[in-house]
Residue frames as a rotation matrix with the C-alpha (Angstrom) as fourth column:
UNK 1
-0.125 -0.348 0.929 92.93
0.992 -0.019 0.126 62.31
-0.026 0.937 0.347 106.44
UNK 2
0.829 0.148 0.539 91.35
0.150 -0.988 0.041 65.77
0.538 0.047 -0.842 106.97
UNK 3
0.993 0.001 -0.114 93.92
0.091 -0.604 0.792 66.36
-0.068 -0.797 -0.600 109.31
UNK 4
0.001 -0.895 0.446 96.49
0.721 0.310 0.620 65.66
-0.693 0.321 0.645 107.26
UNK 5
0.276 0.332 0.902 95.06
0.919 -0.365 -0.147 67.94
0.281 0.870 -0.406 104.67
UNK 6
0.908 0.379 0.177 94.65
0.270 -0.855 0.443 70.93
0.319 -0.355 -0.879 106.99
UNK 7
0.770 -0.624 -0.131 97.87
0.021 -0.181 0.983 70.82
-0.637 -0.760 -0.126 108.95
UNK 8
-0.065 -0.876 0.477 100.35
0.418 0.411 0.811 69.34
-0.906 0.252 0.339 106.52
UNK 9
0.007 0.067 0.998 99.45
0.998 -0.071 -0.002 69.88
0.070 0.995 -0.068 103.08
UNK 10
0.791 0.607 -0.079 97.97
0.601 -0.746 0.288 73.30
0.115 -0.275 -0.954 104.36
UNK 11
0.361 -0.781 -0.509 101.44
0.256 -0.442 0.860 74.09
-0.897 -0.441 0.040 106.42
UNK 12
-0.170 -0.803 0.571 103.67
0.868 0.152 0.473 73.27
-0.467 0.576 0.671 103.19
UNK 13
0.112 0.705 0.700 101.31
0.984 -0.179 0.023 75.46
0.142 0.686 -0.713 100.96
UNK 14
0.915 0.302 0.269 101.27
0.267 -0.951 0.158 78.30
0.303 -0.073 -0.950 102.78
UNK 15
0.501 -0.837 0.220 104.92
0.620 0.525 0.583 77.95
-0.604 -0.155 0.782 103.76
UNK 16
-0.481 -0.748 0.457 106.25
0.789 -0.143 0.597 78.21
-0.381 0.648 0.659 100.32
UNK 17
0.522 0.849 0.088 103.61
0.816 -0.526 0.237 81.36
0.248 -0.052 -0.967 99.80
UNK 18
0.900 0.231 -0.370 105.00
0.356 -0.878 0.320 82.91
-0.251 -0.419 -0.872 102.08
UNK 19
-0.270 -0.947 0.171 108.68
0.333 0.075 0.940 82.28
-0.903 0.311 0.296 100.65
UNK 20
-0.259 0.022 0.966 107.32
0.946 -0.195 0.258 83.52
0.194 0.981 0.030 97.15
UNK 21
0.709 0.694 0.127 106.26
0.627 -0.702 0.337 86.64
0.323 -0.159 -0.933 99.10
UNK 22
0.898 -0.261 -0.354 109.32
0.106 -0.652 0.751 87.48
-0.426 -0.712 -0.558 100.39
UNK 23
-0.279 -0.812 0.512 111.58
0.830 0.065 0.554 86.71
-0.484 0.579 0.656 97.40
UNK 24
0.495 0.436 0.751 108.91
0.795 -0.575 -0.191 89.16
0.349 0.692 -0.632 95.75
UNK 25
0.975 -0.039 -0.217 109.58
0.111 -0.764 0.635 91.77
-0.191 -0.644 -0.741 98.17
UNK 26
0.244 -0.808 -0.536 113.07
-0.177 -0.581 0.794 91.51
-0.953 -0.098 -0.285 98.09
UNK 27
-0.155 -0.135 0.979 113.04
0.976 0.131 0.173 91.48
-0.151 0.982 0.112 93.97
UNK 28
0.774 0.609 0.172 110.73
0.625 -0.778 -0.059 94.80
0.098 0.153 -0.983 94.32
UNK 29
0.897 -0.281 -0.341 113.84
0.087 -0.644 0.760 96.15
-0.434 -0.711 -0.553 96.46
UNK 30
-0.029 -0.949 0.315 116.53
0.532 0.252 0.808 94.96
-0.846 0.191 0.497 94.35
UNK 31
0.099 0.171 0.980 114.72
0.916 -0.400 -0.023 96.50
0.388 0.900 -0.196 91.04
UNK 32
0.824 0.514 -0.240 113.85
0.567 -0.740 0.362 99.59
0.008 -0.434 -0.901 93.06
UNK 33
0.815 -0.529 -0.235 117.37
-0.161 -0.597 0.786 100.55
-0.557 -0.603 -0.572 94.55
UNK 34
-0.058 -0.997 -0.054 119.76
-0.006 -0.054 0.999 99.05
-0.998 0.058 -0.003 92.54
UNK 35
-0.250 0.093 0.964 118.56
0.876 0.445 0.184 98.87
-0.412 0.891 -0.193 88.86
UNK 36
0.856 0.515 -0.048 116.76
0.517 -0.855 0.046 102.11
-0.017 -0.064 -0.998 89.19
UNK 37
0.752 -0.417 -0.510 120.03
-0.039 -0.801 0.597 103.68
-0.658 -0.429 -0.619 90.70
UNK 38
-0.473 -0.865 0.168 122.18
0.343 -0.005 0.939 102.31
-0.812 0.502 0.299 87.88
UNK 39
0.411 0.679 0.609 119.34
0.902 -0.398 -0.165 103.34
0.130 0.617 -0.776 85.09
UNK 40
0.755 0.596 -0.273 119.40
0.655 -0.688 0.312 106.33
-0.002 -0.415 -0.910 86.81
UNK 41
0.274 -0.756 -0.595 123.21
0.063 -0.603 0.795 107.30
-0.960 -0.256 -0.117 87.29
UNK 42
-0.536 -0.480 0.695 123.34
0.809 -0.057 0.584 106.78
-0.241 0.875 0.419 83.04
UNK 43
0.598 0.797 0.084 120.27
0.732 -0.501 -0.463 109.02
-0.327 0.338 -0.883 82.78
UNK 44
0.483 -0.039 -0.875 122.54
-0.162 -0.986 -0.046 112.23
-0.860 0.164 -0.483 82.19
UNK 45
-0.536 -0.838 -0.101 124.83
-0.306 0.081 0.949 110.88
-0.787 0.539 -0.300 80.12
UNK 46
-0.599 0.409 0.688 121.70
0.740 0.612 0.280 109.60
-0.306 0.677 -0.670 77.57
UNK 47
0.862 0.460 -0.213 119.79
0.302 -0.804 -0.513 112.82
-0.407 0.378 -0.832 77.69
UNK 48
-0.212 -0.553 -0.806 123.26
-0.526 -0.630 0.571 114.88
-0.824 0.545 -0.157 76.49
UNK 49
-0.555 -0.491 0.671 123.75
0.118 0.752 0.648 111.62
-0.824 0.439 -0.359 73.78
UNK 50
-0.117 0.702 0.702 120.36
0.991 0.133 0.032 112.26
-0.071 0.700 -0.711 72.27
UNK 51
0.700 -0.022 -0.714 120.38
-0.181 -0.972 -0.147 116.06
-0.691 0.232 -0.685 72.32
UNK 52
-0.312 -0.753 -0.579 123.37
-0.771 -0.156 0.618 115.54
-0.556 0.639 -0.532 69.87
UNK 53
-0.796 -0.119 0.594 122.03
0.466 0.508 0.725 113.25
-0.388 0.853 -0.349 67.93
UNK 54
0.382 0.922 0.065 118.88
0.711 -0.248 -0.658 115.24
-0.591 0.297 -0.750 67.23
UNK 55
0.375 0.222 -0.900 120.94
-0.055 -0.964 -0.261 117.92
-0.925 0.147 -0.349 66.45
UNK 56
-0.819 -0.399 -0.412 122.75
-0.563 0.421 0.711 116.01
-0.111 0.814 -0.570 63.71
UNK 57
-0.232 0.693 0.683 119.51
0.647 0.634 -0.423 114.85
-0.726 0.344 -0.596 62.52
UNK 58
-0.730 -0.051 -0.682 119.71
-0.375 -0.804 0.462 116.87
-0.571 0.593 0.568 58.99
UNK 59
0.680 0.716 0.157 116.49
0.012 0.202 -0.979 114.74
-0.733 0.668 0.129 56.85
UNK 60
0.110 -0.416 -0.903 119.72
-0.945 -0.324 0.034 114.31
-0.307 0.850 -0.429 54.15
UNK 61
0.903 0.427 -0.049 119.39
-0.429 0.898 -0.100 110.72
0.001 0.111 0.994 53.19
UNK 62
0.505 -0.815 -0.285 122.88
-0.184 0.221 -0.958 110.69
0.843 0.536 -0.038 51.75
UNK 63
-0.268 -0.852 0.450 124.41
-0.756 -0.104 -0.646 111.42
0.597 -0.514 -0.616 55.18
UNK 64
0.271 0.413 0.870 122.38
-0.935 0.328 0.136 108.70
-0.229 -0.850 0.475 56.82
UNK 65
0.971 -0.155 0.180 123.71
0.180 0.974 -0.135 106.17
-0.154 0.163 0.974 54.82
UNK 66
0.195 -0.974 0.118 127.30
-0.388 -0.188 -0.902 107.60
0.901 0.130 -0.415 54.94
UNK 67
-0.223 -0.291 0.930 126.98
-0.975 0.065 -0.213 107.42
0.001 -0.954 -0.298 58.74
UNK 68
0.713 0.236 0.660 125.79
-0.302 0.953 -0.014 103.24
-0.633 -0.189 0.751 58.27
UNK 69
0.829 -0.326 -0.454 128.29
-0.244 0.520 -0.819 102.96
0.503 0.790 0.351 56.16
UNK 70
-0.118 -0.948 0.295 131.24
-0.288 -0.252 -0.924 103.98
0.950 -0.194 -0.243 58.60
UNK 71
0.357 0.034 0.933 129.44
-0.872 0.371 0.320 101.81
-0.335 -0.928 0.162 61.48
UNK 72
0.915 0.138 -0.379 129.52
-0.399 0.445 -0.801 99.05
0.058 0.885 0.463 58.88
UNK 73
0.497 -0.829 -0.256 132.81
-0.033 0.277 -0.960 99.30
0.867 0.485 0.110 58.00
UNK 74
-0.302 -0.613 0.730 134.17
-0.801 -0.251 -0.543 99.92
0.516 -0.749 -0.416 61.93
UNK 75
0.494 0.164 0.854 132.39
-0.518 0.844 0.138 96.62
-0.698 -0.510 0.502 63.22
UNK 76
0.815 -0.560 -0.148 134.14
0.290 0.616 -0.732 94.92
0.501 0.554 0.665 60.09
UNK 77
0.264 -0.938 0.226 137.52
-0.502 -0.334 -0.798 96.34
0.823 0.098 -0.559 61.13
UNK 78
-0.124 -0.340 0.932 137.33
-0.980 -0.102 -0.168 95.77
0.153 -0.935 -0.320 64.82
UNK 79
0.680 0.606 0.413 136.17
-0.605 0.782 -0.152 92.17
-0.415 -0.147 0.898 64.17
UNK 80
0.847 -0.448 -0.285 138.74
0.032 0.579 -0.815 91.30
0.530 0.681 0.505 61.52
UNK 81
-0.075 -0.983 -0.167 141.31
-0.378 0.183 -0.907 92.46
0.923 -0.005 -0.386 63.71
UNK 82
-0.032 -0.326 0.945 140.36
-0.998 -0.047 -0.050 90.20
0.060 -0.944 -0.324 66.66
UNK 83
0.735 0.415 0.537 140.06
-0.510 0.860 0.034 87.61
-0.448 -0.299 0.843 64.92
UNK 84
0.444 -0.880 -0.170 143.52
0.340 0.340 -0.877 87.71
0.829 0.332 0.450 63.06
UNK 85
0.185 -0.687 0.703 144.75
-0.858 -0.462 -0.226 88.74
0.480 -0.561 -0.675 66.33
């Protein structure tokens, strides 16, 4: 029975270990190189986005709810017309 323990059970164990060790590895590499590099290739295009929106941050309530109104009203539009479409 030990020797069933040690070899077999033992083998399987460490086995699938080592298969959780090397999916890690190549998860680490997939996050690293390709998530990173697509993060990365938006990165300029999110720093310009938020420089303009700070700068059109005026502290005027009125215009902040003008500008939710006219998202508001452009997800209503673009919805109604795909769904009568």
């Amino acid at each position: 029975m030990r020797w069933i323990d040690e070899t077999i059970v033992d083998g399987i164990v460490k086995a699938v270990g080592y298969g959780a060790y090397l999916a890690c590895g190549m998860a680490r590499w997939f996050d690293d190189h390709v998530i990173d590099g697509v993060v990365n290739a938006f990165k300029p295009t999110f720093v310009y986005l938020s420089n303009r929106v700070r700068q059109s941050s005026t502290g005027v309530v009125e215009n902040y709810g003008l500008i939710m109104l006219s998202g508001v009203l452009l997800v209503l539009t673009v919805f109604f017309y795909f769904v009568t479409a």
